[in-house]
N, C-alpha and C positions, 0 to 999 in steps of 0.2 A: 510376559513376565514382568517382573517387578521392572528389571535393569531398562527396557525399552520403553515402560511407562515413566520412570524416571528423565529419562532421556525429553519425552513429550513435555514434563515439569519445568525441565532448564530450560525451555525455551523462555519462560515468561521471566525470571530469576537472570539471567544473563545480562542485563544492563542493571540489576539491582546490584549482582555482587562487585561487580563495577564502577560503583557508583561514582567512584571518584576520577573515572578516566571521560573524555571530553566524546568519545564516539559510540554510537549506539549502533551494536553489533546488526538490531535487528534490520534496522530500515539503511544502516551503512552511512549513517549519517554523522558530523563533525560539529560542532561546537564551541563558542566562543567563552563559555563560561557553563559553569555547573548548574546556575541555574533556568540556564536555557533547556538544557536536556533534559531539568526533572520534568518545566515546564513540559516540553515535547513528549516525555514519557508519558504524561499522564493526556494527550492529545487525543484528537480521533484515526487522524493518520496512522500513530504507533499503535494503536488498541487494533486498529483493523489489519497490519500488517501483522502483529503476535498473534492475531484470531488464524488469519490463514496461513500462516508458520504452523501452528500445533494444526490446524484441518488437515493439515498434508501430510507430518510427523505421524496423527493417527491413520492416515489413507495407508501411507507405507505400512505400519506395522498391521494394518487389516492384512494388505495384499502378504504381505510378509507369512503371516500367520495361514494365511489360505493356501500360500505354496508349501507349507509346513506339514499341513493337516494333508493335503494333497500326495506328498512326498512319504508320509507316513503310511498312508490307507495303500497306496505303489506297495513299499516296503512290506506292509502285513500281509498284502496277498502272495510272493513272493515266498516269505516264510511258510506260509500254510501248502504251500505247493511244494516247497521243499521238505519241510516237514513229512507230510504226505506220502512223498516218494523216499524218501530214507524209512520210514517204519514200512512202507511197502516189500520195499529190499532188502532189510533186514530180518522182514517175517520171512520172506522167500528164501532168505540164506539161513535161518534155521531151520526151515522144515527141509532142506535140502540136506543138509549138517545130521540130522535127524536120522532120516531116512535112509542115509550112505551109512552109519554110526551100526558097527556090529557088535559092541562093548557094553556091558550090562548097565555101565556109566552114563546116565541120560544128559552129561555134559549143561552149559548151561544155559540158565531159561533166559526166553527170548523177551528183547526188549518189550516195555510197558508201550503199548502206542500212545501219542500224544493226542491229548484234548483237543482237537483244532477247534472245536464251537468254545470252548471254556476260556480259550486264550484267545478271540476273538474277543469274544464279549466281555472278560476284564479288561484287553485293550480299547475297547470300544466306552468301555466305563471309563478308565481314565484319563482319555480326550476328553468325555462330557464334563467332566469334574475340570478340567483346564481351561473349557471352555466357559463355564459357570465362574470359576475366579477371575477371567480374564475379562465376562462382561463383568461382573462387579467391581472392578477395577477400573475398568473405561468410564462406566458411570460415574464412579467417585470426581474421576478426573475431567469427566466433563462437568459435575456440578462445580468442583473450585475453580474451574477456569469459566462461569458464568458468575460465582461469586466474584471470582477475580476482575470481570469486566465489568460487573453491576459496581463495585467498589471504584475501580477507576474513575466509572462516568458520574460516582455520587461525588469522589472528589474535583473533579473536572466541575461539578456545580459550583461546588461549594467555592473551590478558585476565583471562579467567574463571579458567584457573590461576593468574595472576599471585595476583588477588583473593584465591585460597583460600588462597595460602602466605601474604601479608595478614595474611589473619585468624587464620591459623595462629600467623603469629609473636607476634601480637599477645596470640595467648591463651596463648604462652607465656611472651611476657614476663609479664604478667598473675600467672599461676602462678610463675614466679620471683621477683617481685617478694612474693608472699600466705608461700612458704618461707622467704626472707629474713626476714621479721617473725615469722612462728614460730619461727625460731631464734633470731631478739632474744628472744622471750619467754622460749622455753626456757631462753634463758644465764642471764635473771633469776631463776628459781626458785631456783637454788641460794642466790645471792645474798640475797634475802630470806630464808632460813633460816638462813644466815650458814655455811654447810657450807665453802663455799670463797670466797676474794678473789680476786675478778676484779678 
């Protein structure tokens, strides 16, 4: 159902609605600053610990749902047996009722027996129809949780280019800054020889 598929959703949502606290519920991890965590949020460590969080989230509600269906198909055999035996005994205590009945009164008609095939087969329809929404639901939720990983590890790239242009710039400032004082030097050469006034 919805509410158990939802449940599988928080798992990835649980350090976002949080964002502002220093521990990451998933991996149980602690923090010295906020931007350490986003860093690690978007890691391969946390992406693989929420992937096998939700694989188990949805193992349970499989097994869940299998003792469900299991517990139900118990239950409906049960009924039909009971079932069964109440219109049995019931046609047997009217025709008995009947039969002993000296009264011109034909008293009253005996119960309708029950559909056992009819109510099999609508309850058997509407497992299939539960089962039908419940994979389409799984599905849903497994493409956003491959969207949701493909998305991680595009920004996990893009991080790490961030970084490299970074250090990039850095090493060019670095270098423009080391040309600059070359050229202070070199302007002073002349200078000390006294060839030109600067």
């Amino acid at each position: 159902d919805m509410t158990s598929t939802n449940e599988a959703t928080d798992i990835l949502n649980c350090d976002e609605e949080n964002s502002n606290e220093l521990h990451c519920k998933v991996c149980n991890v602690y923090f010295s600053s906020l931007h350490n965590k986003r860093e690690h949020m978007y890691g391969k460590a946390h992406i693989q610990n929420v992937t096998e969080a939700v694989e188990k989230e949805l193992l349970r509600q499989q097994q869940e749902e299998q003792a469900f269906m299991d517990s139900a198909l118990v239950v409906s055999e049960d009924m039909s047996q009971d079932d069964f035996a109440s219109v049995t005994k019931t046609v047997a205590t009217s025709s008995s009722s009947s039969s002993c009945s000296n009264t011109s009164d034909p008293g009253p008609l005996p119960s309708v027996p029950v559909d056992i095939h009819r109510f099999m087969m609508e309850f058997i329809h509407k497992n299939y129809e539960r089962e039908q929404e419940i994979s389409v639901l799984k599905k849903c939720l497994n493409k956003a949780l491959q969207d949701n990983v493909a998305m991680c590890k595009e920004i996990q790239t893009l991080q790490e280019y961030q970084n490299k242009l970074e250090e990039e710039l850095k090493s060019l400032a670095s270098t423009t800054s080391s040309l600059i004082l070359q050229s202070d030097a070199l302007k002073m050469v002349p200078t000390l020889f006294g060839i030109i006034n600067l």
